[in-house]
C-alpha positions as CSV (number, residue, x, y, z in Angstrom):
1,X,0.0,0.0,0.0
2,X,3.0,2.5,0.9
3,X,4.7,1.5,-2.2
4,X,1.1,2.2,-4.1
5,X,0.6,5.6,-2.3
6,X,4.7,6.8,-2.8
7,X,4.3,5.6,-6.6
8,X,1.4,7.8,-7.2
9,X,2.9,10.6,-5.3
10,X,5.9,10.0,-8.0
11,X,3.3,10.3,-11.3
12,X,1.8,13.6,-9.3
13,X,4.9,15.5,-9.1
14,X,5.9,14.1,-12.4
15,X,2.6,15.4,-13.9
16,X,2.7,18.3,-12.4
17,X,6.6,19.3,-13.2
18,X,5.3,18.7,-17.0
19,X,2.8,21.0,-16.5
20,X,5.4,23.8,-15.1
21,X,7.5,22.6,-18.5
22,X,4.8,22.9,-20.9
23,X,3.4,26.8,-19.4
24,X,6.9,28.1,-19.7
25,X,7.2,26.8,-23.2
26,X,3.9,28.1,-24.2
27,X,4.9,31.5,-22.2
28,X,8.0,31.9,-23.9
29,X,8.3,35.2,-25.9
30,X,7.6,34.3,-29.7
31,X,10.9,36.1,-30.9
32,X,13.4,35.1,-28.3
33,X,16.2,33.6,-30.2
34,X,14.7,34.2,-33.4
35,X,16.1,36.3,-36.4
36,X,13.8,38.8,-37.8
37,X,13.7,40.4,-41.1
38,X,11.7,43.9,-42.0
39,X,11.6,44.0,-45.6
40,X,11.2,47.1,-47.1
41,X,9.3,47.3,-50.2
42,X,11.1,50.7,-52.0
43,X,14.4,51.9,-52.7
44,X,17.1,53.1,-49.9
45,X,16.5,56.6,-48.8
46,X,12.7,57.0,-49.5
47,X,10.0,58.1,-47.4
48,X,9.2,54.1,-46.7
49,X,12.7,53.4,-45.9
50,X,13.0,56.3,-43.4
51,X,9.9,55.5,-41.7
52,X,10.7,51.6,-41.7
53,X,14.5,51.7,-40.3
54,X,13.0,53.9,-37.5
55,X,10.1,51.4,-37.1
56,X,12.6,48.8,-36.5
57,X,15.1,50.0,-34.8
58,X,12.4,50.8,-31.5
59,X,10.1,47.8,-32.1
60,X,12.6,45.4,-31.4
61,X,12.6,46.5,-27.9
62,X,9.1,45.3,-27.6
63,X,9.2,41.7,-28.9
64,X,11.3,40.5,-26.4
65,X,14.5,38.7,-26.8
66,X,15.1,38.4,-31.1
67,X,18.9,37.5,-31.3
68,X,18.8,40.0,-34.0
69,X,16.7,42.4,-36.6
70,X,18.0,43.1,-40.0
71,X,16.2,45.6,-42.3
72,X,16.3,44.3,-46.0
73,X,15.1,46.5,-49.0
74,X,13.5,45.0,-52.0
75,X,12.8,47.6,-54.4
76,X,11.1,47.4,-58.2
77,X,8.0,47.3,-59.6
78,X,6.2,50.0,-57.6
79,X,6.9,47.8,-54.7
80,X,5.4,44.1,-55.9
81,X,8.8,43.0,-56.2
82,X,9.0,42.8,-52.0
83,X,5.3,42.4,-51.8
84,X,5.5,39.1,-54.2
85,X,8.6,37.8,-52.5
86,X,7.0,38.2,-48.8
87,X,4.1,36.1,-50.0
88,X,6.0,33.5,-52.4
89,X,9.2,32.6,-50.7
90,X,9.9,34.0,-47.4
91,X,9.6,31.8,-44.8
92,X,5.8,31.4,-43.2
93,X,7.1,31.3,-39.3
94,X,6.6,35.3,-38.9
95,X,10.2,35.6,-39.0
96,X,9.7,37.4,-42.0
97,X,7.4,40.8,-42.5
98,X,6.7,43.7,-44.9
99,X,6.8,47.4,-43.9
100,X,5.1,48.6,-47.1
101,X,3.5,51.2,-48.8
102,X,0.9,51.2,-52.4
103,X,0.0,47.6,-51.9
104,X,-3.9,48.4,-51.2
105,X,-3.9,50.6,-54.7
106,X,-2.0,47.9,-56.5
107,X,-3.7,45.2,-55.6
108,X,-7.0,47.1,-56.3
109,X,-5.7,48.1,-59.6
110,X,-3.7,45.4,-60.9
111,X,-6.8,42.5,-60.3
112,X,-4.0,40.2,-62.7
113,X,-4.1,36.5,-61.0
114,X,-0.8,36.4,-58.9
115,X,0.7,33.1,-57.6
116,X,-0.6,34.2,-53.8
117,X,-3.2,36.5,-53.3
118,X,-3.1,39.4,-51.8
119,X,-6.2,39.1,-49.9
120,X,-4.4,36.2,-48.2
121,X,-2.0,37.9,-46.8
122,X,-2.0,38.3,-42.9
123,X,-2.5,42.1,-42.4
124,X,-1.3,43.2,-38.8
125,X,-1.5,47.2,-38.6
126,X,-1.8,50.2,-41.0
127,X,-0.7,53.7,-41.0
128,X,-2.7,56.2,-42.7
129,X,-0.9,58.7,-44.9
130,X,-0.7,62.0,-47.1
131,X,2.0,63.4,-49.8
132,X,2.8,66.6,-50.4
133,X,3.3,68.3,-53.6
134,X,5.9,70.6,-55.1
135,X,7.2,72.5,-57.8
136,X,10.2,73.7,-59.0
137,X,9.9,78.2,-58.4
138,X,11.2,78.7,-62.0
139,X,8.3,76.8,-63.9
140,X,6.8,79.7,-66.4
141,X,6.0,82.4,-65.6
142,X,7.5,81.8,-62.4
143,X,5.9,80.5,-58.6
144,X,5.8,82.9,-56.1
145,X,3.0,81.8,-54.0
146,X,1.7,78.3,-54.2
147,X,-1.8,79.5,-56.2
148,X,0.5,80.9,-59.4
149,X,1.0,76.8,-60.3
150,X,-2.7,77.2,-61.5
151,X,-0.9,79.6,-64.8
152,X,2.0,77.0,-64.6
153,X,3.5,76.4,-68.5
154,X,6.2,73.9,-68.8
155,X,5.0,71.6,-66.5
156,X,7.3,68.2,-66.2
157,X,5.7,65.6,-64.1
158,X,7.9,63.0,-62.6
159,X,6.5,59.3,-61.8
160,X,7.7,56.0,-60.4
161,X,5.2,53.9,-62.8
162,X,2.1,55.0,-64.7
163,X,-0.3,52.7,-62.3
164,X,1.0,54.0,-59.2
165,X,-1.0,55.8,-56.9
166,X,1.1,58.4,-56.5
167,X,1.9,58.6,-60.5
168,X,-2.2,59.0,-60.7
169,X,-2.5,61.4,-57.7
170,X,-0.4,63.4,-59.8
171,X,-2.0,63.2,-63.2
172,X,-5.1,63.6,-61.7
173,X,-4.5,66.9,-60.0
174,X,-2.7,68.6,-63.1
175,X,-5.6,67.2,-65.3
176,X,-8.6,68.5,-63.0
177,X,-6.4,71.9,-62.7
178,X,-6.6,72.1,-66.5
179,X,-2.9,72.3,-67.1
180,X,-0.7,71.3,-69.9
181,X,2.4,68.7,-68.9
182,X,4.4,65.9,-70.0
183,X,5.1,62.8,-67.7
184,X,8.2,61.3,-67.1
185,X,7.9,57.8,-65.1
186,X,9.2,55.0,-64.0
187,X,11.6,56.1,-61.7
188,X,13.0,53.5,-59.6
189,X,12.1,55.6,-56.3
190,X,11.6,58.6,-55.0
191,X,15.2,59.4,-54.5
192,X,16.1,58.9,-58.2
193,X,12.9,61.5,-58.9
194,X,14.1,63.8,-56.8
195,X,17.6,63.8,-58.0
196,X,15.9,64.6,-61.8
197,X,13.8,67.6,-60.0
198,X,17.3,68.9,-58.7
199,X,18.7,68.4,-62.3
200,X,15.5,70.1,-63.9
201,X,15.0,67.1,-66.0
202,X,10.9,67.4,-64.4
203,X,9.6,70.0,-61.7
204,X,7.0,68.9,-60.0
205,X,6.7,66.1,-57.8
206,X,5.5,64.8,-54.4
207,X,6.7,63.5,-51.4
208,X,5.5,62.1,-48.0
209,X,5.8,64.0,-44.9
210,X,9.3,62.7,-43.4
211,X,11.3,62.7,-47.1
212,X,10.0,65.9,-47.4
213,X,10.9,67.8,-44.3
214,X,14.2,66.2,-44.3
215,X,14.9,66.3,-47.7
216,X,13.1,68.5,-50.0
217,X,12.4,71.9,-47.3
218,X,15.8,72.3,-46.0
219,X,17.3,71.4,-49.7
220,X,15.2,72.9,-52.4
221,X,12.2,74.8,-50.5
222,X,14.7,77.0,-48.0
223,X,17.0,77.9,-50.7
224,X,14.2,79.2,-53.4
225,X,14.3,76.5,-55.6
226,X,10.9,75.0,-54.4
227,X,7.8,75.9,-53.4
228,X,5.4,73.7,-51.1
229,X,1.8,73.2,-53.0
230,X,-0.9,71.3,-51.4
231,X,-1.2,68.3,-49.7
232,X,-3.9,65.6,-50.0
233,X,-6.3,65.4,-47.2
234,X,-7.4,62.1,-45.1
235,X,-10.3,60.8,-46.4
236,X,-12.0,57.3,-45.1
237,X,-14.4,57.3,-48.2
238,X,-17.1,59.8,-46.4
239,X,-15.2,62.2,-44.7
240,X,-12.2,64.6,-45.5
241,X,-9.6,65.5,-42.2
242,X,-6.3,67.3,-42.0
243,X,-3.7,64.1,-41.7
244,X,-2.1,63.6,-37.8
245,X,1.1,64.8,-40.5
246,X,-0.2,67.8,-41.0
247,X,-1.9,68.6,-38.3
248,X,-0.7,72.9,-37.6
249,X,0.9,72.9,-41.2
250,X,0.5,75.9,-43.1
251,X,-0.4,74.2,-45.9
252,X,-3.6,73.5,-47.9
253,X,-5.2,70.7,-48.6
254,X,-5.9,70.1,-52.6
255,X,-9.3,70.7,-52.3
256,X,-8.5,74.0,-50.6
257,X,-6.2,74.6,-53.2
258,X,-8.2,74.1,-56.3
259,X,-10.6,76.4,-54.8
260,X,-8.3,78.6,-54.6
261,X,-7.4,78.8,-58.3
262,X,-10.6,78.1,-59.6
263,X,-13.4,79.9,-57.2
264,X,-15.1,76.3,-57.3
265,X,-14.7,73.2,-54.8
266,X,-13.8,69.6,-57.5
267,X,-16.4,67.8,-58.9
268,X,-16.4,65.8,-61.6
269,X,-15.2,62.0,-62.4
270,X,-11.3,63.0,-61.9
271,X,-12.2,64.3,-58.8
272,X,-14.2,61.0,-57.8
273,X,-11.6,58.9,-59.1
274,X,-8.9,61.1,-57.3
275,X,-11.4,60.1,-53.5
276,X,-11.4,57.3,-54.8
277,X,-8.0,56.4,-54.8
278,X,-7.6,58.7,-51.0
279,X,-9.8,56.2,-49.8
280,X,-7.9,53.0,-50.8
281,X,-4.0,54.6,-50.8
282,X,-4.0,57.5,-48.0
283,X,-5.8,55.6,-45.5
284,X,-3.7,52.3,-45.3
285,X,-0.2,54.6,-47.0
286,X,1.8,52.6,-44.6
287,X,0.9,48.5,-43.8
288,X,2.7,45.8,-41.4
289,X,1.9,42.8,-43.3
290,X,3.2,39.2,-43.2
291,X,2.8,36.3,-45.5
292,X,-0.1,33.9,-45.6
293,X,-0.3,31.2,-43.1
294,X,1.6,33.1,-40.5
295,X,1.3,31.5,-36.5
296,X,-1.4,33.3,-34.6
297,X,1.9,33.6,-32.3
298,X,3.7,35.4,-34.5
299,X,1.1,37.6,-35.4
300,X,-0.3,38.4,-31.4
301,X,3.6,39.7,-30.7
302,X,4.1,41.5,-33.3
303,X,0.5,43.2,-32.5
304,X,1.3,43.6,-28.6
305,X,4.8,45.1,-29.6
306,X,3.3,47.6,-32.1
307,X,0.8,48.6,-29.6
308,X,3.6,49.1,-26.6
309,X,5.8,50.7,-29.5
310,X,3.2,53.7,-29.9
311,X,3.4,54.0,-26.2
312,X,7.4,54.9,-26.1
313,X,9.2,57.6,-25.1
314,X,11.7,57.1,-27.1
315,X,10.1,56.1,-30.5
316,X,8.2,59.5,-30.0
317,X,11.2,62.2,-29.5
318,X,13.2,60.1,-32.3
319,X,10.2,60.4,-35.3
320,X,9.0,63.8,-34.0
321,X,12.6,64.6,-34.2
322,X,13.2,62.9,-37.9
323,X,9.5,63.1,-39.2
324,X,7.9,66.1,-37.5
325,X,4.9,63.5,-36.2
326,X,4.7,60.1,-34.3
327,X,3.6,57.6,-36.6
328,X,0.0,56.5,-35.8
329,X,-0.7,52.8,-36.2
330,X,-4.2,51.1,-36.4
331,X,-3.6,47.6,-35.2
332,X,-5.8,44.6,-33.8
333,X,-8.1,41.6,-34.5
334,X,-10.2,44.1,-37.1
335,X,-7.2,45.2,-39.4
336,X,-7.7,42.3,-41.6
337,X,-11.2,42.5,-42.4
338,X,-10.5,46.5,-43.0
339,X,-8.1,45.8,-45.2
340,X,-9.3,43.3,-47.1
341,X,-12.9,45.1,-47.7
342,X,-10.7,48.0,-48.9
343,X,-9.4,45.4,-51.5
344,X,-12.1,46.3,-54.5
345,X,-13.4,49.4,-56.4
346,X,-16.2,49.6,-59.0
347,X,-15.8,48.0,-62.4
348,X,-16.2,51.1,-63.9
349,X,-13.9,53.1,-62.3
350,X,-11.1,50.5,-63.1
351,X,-12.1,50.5,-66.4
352,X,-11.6,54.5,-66.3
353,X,-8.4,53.6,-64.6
354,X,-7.0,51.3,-67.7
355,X,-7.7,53.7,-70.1
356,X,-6.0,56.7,-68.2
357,X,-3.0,54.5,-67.5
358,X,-2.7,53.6,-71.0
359,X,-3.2,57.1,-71.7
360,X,-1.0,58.9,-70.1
361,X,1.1,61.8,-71.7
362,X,4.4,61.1,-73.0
């Protein structure tokens, strides 16, 4: 009976030391140990690439224990080469994540079959965006004031790919504006563009926020060679709002702007399309995706680590320092299904799309 009773005493502690084991596995930190990759899905030096190497330097701190965080860029084709590559080959453990920007409008406007669907994708937070727009101060007859674009001749738009958001942003604006202009695209990022404004080869252009108060205002705006425009407003499809980026700017909005010059608030199907594509683009600029098939795991502590990251000290002196605003992240259980509802637009108004894209002046 004593050897019964110390036996089962044995299993007990035996069962309950496996226990202990098995709740301080399933506690242990997801990233401890791990190597994580950020890939970045534009060029070195661009707004995204700013944004993204401050992104990861501070969210690191918050997932706990990754023996080490490498930032990777994978530039081309308007950004699908990255977003293709996180969905088609890098590994599915959460090791591997996108800090993109254009996805939503590509996908929406680029409906060609790909070998993983977008809309599979495992969509963790998004970062609603604006872009500002500038102009070189010695277009014809010469830009004083921001409202002189409106008699603007000469007029060289630059582009990073005729169906990219910000390429038809662009158009858009000059074309509801009624102004005359040739389009140079396919630049492989902003920082090549902005190199051709420098050299004249186009002037006018647009930027984010961070690339352009670290770039374009202390370099081209604050010596006379370029003038600030407009910027585009936030817009969730119903309402327009200044953008947390340009919150105390003095700047207006394009809307504001087009008044301006024509006496008239925008109407019209360019200016439809133009809230159309605000909707889609501006409101998820920035996303923190990762590939299809991702551990719940992996995608809970990257969530909890974004949410602590937009409570940090530090994150918040270093891009109020760098991008003039704290970025400000919409994360949770519901950022799929937001996402993935933005993921469609009216037949007709890609139709409209296809022809303007095939359209475009040359």
């Amino acid at each position: 009976m004593w050897g019964q009773l110390r036996l089962g005493r044995i299993v007990l502690a035996a069962s309950v030391m496996a226990g202990l084991v098995g709740t301080a596995a399933a506690e242990e930190p997801y990233y401890r140990g791990k190597r994580v990759t950020i890939l970045i899905n534009y060029a070195a030096g661009g707004p995204t690439d700013i944004e993204g190497r401050l992104f990861a330097k501070h969210v690191v701190k918050h997932l706990d224990g990754p023996a080490s965080l490498i930032v990777q860029n994978m530039d081309g084709a308007g950004g699908l080469i990255g977003t293709n590559f996180l969905g088609e080959i890098a590994p599915k453990d959460g090791t591997t994540f996108g800090y993109f920007t254009g996805q939503i409008w590509r996908s929406i406007n680029d409906p060609a079959p790909r070998r993983v669907d977008f809309k599979s994708y495992e969509f963790v937070a998004y970062q609603p965006g604006t872009t500002i727009y500038f102009a070189r101060t010695d277009i014809k007859p010469g830009l004083k004031k921001p409202v002189d674009f409106g008699k603007a001749e000469g007029v060289i738009s630059g582009g990073l790919g005729a169906d990219n958001a910000k390429d038809l942003l662009l158009r858009l604006g000059l074309d509801m504006l009624g102004l005359k202009y040739k389009y140079v695209t396919s630049y492989r990022g902003s920082q090549a563009a902005r190199l051709a404004l420098q050299q004249n080869e186009i002037n006018y252009y647009a930027e984010s926020p961070p690339s352009y108060r670290s770039l374009i205002e202390p370099a081209l705006v604050k010596t006379g060679e370029a003038i600030p425009l407009f910027y585009d407003p936030g817009y969730d499809g119903e309402t327009f709002r200044t953008p947390r980026q340009m919150e105390g700017v003095d700047m207006m909005s394009f809307p504001q702007f087009y008044e301006a010059i024509k006496g008239v608030p925008p109407s019209g199907q360019l200016w439809d399309v133009y809230r159309t594509i605000l909707a889609a683009n501006g409101a998820m600029q920035r996303l923190i995706v990762m590939p299809p098939g991702v551990p719940k795991e992996a995608v809970e502590a990257m969530t909890h680590a974004i949410q602590a990251l937009e409570k940090d000290p530090e994150y918040a002196a270093e891009t109020e320092k760098v991008l003039g605003y704290q970025p400000d992240f919409v994360t949770g259980p519901m950022v799929n299904e937001r996402v993935r509802r933005q993921l469609s637009i009216p037949t007709g108004t890609r139709e409209f799309l296809a022809n303007y894209v095939k359209n475009a002046p040359r």
